[in-house]
ZAFI-190313 format. One record per residue (C-alpha): residue number from 1; x, y, z. Coordinates in Angstrom, 3 decimals, always signed. Example, Ala and Ser with C-alpha at 12.3 -4.5 7.8 and 13.67 -1.06 7.14 Angstrom:
BEGIN
+-----+----------+----------+----------+
!   i !        x !        y !        z !
+-----+----------+----------+----------+
!   1 !  +12.300 !   -4.500 !   +7.800 !
!   2 !  +13.670 !   -1.060 !   +7.140 !
+-----+----------+----------+----------+
# end
This chain:
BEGIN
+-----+----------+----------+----------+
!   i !        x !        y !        z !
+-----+----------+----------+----------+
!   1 !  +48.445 !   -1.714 !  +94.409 !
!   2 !  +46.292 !   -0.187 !  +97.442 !
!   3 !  +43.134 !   +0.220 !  +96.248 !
!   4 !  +41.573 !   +3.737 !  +98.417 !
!   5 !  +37.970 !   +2.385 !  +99.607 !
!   6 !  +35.037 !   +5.018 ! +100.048 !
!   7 !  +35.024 !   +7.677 ! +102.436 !
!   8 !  +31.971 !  +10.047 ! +103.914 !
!   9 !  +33.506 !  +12.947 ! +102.617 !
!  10 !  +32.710 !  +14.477 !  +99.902 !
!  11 !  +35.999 !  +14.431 !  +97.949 !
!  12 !  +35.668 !  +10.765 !  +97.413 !
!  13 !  +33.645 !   +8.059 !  +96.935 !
!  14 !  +33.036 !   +4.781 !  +95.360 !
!  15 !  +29.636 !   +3.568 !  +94.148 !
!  16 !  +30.310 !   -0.350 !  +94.261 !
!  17 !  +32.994 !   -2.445 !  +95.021 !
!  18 !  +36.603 !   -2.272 !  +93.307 !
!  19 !  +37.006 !   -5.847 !  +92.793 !
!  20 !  +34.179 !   -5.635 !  +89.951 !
!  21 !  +36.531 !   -2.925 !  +87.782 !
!  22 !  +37.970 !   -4.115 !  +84.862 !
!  23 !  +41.208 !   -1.851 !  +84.704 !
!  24 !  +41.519 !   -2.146 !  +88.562 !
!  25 !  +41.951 !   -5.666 !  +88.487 !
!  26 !  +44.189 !   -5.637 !  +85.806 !
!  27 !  +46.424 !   -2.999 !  +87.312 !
!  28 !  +46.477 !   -4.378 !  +91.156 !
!  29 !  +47.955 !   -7.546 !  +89.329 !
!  30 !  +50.777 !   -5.497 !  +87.719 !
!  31 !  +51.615 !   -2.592 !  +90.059 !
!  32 !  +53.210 !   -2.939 !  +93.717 !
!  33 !  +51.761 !   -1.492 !  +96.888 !
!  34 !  +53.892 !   +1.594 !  +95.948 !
!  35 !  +51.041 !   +2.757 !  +93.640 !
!  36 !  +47.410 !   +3.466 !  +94.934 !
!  37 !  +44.056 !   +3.430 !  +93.279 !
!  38 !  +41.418 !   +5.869 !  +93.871 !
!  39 !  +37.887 !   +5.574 !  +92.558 !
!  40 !  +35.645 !   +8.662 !  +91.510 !
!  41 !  +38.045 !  +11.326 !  +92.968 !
!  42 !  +36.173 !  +14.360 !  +92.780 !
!  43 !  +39.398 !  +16.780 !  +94.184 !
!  44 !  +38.272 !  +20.499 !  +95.908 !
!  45 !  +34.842 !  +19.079 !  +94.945 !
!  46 !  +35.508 !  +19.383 !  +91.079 !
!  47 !  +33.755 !  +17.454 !  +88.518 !
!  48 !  +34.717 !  +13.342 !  +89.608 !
!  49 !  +37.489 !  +11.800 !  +87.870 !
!  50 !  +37.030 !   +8.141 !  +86.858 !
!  51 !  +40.450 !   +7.025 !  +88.491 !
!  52 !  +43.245 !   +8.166 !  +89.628 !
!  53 !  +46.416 !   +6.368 !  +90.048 !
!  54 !  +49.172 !   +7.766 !  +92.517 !
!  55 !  +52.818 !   +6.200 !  +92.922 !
!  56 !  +56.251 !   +6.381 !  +91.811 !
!  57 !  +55.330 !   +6.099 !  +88.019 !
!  58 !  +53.595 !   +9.466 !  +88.424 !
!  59 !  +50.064 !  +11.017 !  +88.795 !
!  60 !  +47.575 !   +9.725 !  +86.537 !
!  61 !  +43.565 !  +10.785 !  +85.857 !
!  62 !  +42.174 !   +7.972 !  +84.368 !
!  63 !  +38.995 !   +8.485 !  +82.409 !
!  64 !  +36.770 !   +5.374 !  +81.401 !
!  65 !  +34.584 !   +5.823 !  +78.741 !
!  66 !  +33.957 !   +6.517 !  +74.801 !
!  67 !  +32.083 !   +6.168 !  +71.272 !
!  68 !  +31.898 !   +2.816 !  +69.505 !
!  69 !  +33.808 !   +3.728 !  +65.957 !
!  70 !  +36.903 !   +5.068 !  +64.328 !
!  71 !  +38.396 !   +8.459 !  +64.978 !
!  72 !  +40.864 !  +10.339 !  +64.207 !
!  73 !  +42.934 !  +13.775 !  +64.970 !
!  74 !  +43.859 !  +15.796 !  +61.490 !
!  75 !  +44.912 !  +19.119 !  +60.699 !
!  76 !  +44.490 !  +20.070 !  +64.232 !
!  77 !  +40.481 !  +18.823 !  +64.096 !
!  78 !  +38.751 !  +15.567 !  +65.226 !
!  79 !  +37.007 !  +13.244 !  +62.486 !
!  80 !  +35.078 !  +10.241 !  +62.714 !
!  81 !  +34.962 !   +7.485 !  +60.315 !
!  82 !  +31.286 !   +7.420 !  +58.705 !
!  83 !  +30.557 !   +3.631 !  +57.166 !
!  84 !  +27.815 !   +4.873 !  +55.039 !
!  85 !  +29.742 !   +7.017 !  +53.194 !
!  86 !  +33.085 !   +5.896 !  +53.364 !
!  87 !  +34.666 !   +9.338 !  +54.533 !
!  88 !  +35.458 !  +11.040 !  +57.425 !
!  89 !  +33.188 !  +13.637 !  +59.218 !
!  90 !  +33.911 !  +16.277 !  +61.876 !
!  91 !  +33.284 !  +14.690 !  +64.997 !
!  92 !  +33.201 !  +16.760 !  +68.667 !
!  93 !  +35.978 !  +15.214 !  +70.713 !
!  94 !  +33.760 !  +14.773 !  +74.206 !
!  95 !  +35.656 !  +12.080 !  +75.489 !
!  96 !  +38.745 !  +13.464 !  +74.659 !
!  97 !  +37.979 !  +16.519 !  +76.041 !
!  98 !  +36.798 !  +15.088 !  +79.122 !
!  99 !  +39.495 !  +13.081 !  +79.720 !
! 100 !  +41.864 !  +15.964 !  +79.384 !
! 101 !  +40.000 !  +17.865 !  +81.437 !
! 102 !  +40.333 !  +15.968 !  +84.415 !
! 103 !  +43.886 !  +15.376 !  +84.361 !
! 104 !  +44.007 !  +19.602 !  +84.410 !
! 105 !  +41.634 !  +20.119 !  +86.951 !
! 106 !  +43.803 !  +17.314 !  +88.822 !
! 107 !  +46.863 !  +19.298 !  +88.279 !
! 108 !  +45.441 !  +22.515 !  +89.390 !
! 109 !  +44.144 !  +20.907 !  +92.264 !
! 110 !  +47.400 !  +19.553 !  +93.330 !
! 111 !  +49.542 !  +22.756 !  +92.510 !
! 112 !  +47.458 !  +24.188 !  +94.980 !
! 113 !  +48.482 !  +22.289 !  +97.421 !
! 114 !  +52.107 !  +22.617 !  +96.771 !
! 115 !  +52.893 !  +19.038 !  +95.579 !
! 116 !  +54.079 !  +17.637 !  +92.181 !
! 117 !  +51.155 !  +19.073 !  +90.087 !
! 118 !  +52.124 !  +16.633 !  +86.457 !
! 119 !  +49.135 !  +14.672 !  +85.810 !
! 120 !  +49.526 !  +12.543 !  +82.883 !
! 121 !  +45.795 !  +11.843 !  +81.902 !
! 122 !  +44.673 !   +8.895 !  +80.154 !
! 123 !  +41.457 !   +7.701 !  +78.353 !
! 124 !  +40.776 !   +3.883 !  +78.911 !
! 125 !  +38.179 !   +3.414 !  +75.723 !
! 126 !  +35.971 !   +0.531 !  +74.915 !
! 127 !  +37.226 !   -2.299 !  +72.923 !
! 128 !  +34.672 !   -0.802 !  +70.042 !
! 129 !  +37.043 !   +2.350 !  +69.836 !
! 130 !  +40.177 !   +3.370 !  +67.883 !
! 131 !  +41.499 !   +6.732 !  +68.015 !
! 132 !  +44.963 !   +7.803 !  +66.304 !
! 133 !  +46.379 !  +10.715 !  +65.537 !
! 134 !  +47.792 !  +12.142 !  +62.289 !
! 135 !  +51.753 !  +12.554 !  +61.634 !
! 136 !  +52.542 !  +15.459 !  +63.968 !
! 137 !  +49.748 !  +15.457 !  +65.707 !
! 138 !  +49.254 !  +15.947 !  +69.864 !
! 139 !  +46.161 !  +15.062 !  +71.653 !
! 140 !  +47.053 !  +15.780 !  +75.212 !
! 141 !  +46.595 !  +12.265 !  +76.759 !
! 142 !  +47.405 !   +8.583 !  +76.499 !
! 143 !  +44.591 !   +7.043 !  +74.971 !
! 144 !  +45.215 !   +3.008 !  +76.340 !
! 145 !  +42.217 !   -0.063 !  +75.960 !
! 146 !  +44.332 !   -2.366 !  +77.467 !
! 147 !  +45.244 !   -2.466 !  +80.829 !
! 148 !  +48.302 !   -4.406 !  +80.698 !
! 149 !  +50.019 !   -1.721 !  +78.890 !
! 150 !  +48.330 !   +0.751 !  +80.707 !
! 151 !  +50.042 !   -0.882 !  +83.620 !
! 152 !  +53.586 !   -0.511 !  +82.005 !
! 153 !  +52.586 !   +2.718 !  +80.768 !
! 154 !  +52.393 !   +3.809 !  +84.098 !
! 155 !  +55.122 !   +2.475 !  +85.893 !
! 156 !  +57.866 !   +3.328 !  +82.740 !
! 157 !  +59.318 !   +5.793 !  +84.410 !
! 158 !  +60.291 !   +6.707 !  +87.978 !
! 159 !  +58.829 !  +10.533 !  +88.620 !
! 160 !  +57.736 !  +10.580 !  +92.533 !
! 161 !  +59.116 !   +9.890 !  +95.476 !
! 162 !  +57.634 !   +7.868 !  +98.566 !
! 163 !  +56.917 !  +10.724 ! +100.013 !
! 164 !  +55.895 !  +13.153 !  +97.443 !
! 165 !  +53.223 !   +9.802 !  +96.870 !
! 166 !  +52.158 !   +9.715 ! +100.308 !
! 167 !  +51.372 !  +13.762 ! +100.231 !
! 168 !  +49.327 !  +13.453 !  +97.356 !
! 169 !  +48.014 !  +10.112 !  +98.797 !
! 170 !  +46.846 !  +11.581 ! +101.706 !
! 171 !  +45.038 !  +15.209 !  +99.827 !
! 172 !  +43.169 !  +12.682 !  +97.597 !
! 173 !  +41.702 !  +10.051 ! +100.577 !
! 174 !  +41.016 !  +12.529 ! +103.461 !
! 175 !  +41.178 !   +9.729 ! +105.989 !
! 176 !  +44.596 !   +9.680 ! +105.605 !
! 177 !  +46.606 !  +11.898 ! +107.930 !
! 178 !  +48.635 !  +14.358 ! +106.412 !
! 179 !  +52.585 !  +13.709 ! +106.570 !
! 180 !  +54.813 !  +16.146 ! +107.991 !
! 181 !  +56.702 !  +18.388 ! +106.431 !
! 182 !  +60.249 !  +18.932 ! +106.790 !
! 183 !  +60.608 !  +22.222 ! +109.158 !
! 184 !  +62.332 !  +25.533 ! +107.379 !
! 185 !  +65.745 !  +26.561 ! +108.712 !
! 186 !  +66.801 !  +29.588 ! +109.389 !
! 187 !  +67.576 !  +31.773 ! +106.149 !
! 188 !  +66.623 !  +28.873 ! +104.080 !
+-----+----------+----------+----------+
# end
C-alpha cells in the first residue's frame, strides 16, 4: 500500500507520522501498492475524514473512533446497553453518524468530479466497543475493529480500475498530476 504523506495544501494533511497508525500498519502489510492510504483527507475543504483508502477494492472513508460499551440498532433506533440497570437505553448514534457522514460527503465530492462516486464507509471502533444490528436492520457502514479483516474487507471485491484509482488518487493528494483523459470523438 502507498501511504499519501502530507501536503501544504489545504485538502490534506497529516499531523504525525503514518508508521505510528494502528490500522495503517496493519493494512500496508495486507494490501499491494495498487491501494493507497490517505490520512485526514479533508476533500473541497469538507469536514476531515480519518482515512481514506483508494484502489481496486473500491473507495473507502475510514472513520477511527467510538464509545467504550455495547450498542445496538432496533426498530430503526440506536440503544446502548446500561450495566446498572440491565436494559437498554436510547443512545445518539455520533459515531455512527459521523462515520456515515464522511463516506457521503466523500461521494459527493467525487461525483463532482466525474469519477466513481461509491464510497463504502467504515467505522474502525475501539476494542471496548460492540455494535450489531437487529434482524433486518441497515446501518449504512461497515463497522470493522480489526484490521485484518478490514484488510480483506476491502480488497473482496474488484470495483476500480487502475485508472479510475489513479483519478481519484490524484483529486485526493493534489501533488499528484492529474491523468489525462481519453479525448471525445466526433459524434461520440
Amino acid at each position: 500500500m502507498i501511504l499519501h504523506l502530507a501536503s501544504r495544501s489545504r485538502r490534506l494533511g497529516i499531523p504525525g507520522l503514518p508508521h505510528g497508525d494502528r490500522i495503517a500498519g496493519a493494512l500496508t502489510r495486507r494490501l499491494d501498492d495498487d491501494y493507497h492510504w490517505f490520512r485526514a483527507v479533508a476533500p473541497g475543504g469538507l469536514e476531515p475524514i480519518d482515512a481514506v483508502v483508494v484502489g481496486p477494492g473500491g473507495t473507502w472513508a475510514l472513520t477511527e473512533g467510538g464509545e467504550r460499551g455495547r450498542f445496538a440498532r432496533r426498530n430503526g433506533h440506536w440503544y446502548r446497553w446500561n450495566r446498572s440497570t440491565e436494559s437498554w437505553v436510547p443512545w445518539d448514534a455520533a459515531p455512527i453518524n459521523k462515520a456515515r457522514l464522511a463516506g457521503r460527503s466523500l461521494s459527493l465530492y467525487l461525483e463532482r468530479a466525474g469519477v466513481p462516486a461509491d464510497v463504502a464507509a467504515a467505522l474502525v471502533p475501539p476494542v471496548e466497543m460492540d455494535v450489531e444490528a437487529g434482524p433486518g436492520e441497515q446501518i449504512g457502514l461497515a463497522v470493522e475493529r480489526d484490521a485484518d479483516r478490514l484488510a480483506t474487507l476491502v480488497s473482496a471485491e474488484e470495483r476500480l480500475s487502475q485508472q479510475q484509482v489513479e483519478r481519484i488518487v490524484a483529486l485526493l493528494d493534489p501533488r499528484q498530476p492529474l491523468p489525462r483523459l481519453a479525448q471525445a470523438t466526433r459524434g461520440g
